[in-house]
C-alpha positions in Angstrom: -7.9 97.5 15.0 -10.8 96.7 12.3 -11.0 99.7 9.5 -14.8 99.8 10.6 -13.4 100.2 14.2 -11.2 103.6 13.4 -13.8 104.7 11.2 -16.3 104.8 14.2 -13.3 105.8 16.5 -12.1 108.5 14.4 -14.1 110.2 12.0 -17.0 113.1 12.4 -20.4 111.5 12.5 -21.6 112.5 9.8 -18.9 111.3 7.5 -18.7 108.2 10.2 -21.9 107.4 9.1 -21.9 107.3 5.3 -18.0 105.9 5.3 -19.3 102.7 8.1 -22.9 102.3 5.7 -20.2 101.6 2.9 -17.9 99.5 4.6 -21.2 97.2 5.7 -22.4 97.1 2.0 -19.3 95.8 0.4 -19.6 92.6 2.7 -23.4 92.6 2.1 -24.2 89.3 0.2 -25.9 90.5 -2.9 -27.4 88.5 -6.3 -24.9 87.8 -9.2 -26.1 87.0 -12.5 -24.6 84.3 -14.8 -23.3 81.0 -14.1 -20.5 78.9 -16.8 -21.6 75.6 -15.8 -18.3 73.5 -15.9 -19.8 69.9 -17.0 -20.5 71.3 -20.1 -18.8 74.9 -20.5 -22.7 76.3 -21.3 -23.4 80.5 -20.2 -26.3 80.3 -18.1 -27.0 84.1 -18.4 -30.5 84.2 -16.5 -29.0 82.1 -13.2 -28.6 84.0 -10.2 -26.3 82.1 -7.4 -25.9 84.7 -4.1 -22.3 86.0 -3.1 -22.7 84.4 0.1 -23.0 80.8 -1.8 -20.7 78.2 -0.6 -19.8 75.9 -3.5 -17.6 72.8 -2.9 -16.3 71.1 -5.8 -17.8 73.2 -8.2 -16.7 71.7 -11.5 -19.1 68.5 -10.1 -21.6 71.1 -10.1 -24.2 71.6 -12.6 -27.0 74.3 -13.1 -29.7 74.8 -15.8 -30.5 78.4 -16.7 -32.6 80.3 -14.7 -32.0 79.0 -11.6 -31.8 81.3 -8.3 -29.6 80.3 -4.9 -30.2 82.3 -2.3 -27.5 83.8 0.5 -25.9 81.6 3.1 -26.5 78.6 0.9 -23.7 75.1 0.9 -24.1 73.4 -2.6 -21.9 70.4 -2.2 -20.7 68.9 -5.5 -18.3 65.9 -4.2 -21.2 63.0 -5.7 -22.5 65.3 -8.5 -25.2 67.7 -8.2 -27.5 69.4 -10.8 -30.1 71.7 -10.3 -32.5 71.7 -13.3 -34.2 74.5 -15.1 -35.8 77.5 -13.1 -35.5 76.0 -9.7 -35.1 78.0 -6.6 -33.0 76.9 -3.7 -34.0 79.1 -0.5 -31.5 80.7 2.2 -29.6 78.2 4.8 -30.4 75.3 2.4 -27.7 72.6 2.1 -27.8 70.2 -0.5 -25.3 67.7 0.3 -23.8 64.9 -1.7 -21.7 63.4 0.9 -21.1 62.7 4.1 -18.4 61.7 7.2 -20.0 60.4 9.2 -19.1 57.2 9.7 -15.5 57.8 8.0 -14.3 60.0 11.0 -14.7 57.5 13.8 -12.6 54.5 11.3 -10.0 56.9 10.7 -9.6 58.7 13.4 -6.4 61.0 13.4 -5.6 59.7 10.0 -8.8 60.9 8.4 -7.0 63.9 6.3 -4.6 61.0 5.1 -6.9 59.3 2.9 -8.3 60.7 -0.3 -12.1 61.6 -0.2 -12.9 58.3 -2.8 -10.9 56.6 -1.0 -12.3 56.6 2.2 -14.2 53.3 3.7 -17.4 54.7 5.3 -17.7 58.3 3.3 -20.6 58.3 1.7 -20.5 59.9 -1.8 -24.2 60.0 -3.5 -25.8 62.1 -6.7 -28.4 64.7 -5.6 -30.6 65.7 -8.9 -33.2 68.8 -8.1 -35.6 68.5 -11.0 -36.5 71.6 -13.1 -38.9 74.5 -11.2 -38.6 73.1 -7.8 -38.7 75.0 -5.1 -36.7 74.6 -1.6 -37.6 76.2 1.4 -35.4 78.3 3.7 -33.2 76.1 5.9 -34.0 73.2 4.7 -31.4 70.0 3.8 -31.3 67.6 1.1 -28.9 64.4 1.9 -27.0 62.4 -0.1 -28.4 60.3 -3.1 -32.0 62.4 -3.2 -33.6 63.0 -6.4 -36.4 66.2 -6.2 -38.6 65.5 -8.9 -39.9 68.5 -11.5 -42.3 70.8 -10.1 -41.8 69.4 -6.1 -42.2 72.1 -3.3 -40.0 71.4 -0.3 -41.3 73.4 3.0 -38.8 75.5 4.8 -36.7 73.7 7.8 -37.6 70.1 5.9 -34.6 67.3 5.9 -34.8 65.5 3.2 -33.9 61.7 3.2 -36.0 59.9 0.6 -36.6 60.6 -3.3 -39.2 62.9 -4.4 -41.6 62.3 -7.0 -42.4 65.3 -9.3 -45.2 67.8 -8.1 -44.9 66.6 -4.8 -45.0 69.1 -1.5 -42.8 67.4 1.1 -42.1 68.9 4.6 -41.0 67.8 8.2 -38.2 65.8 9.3 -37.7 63.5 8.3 -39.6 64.9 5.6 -42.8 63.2 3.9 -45.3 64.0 1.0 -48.3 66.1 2.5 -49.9 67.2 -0.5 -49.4 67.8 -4.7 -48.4 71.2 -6.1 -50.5 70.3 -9.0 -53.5 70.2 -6.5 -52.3 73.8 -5.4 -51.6 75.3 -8.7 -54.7 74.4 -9.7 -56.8 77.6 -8.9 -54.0 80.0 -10.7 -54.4 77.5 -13.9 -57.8 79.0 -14.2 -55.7 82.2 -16.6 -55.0 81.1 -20.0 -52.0 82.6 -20.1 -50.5 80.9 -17.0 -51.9 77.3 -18.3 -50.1 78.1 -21.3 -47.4 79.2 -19.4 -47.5 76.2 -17.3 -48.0 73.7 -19.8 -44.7 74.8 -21.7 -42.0 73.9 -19.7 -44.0 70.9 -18.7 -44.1 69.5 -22.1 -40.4 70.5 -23.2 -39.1 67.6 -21.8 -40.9 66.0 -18.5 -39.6 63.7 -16.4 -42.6 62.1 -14.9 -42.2 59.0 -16.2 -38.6 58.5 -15.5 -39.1 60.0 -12.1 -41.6 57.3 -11.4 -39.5 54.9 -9.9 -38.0 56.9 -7.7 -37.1 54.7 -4.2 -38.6 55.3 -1.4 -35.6 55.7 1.1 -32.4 57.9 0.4 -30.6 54.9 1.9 -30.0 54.5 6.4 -25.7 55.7 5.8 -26.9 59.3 4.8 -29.7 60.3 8.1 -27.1 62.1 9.6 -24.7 64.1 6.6 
């Protein structure tokens, strides 16, 4: 029998109560702050990665400072993965740098015999979110995506193809619908958020490296 379970079976109500409010708040996924990113043994004091964050091979895992997962979220680091300066990744988001889906049907019942880079048919592909991007609740980034800086991606969206930077992508598969330039544009109107704005912006962009970004994430990776 669960502790929860005698607690409710056992105990007055009012104690019952306070004792079972307890119990549910230890398992409660809460905010933690800080984050040693192992590629390069940097503090990152101001990230905030949920409890409730599912990291697979984290030492292929790397985060800027200021970055913020939310709860229930899979950050997959089997390709690579970096998450750039002061982006936000949403609840239920899964950003995936691999994927079995062809692997499983070649190997059948001697899939778990074969090393991960070893496997014919297991796709294993970078994903780079650029710096103060923003992903939506739910949503999934595949294998071999680049986000570029500044790109909004709308809750639920499946991402397949490359973003470029300040791009608003939604759908699935999801497509470019707008800019967040042409959005932020009515805020910029305060000089201190243009100056704001401007700051990160110029302390390093990647516009023009981001340029060339490919259309298509690549046909092996629709279904990770």
């Amino acid at each position: 029998m669960g502790l929860e379970r005698v607690v409710t079976r056992f105990l007055p109500q009012g104690l019952r109560t306070r004792l079972t409010g307890w119990l549910r708040g230890r398992h409660s996924p809460r905010m933690v702050w800080g984050y040693t990113d192992p590629t390069t043994g940097q503090w990152r004091s101001r990230t905030r990665i949920s409890s409730s964050t599912f990291l697979y091979h984290p030492e292929r895992i790397s985060l800027d400072d200021n970055v913020f997962v939310w709860h229930y979220t899979i950050l997959d680091g089997t390709g690579g993965l970096r998450i750039g300066e002061g982006s936000q990744i949403g609840a239920w988001v899964g950003l995936f740098t691999h994927s079995s889906h062809i692997a499983i049907r070649l190997y059948g019942s001697h899939y778990s015999d074969v090393p991960e880079d070893a496997k014919q048919g297991y796709t294993i592909r970078p994903v780079e979110i650029g710096r103060y991007v923003f992903v939506g609740a739910g949503a999934k980034i595949l294998p071999g995506v680049t986000i570029g800086d500044g790109s909004l991606v709308g809750a639920g969206s499946l991402v397949r193809a490359s973003v470029p930077p300040f791009s608003i992508v939604e759908g699935n598969p999801a497509t470019v619908v707008g800019s967040t330039e042409t959005l932020d544009r009515r805020y910029l109107r305060d000089p201190q958020l243009r100056s704001w704005y401007d700051e990160w912006r110029e302390a390093g962009s990647s516009d023009a490296e981001d340029s060339d970004l490919p259309s298509e994430a690549g046909s092996d990776t629709r279904h990770a």
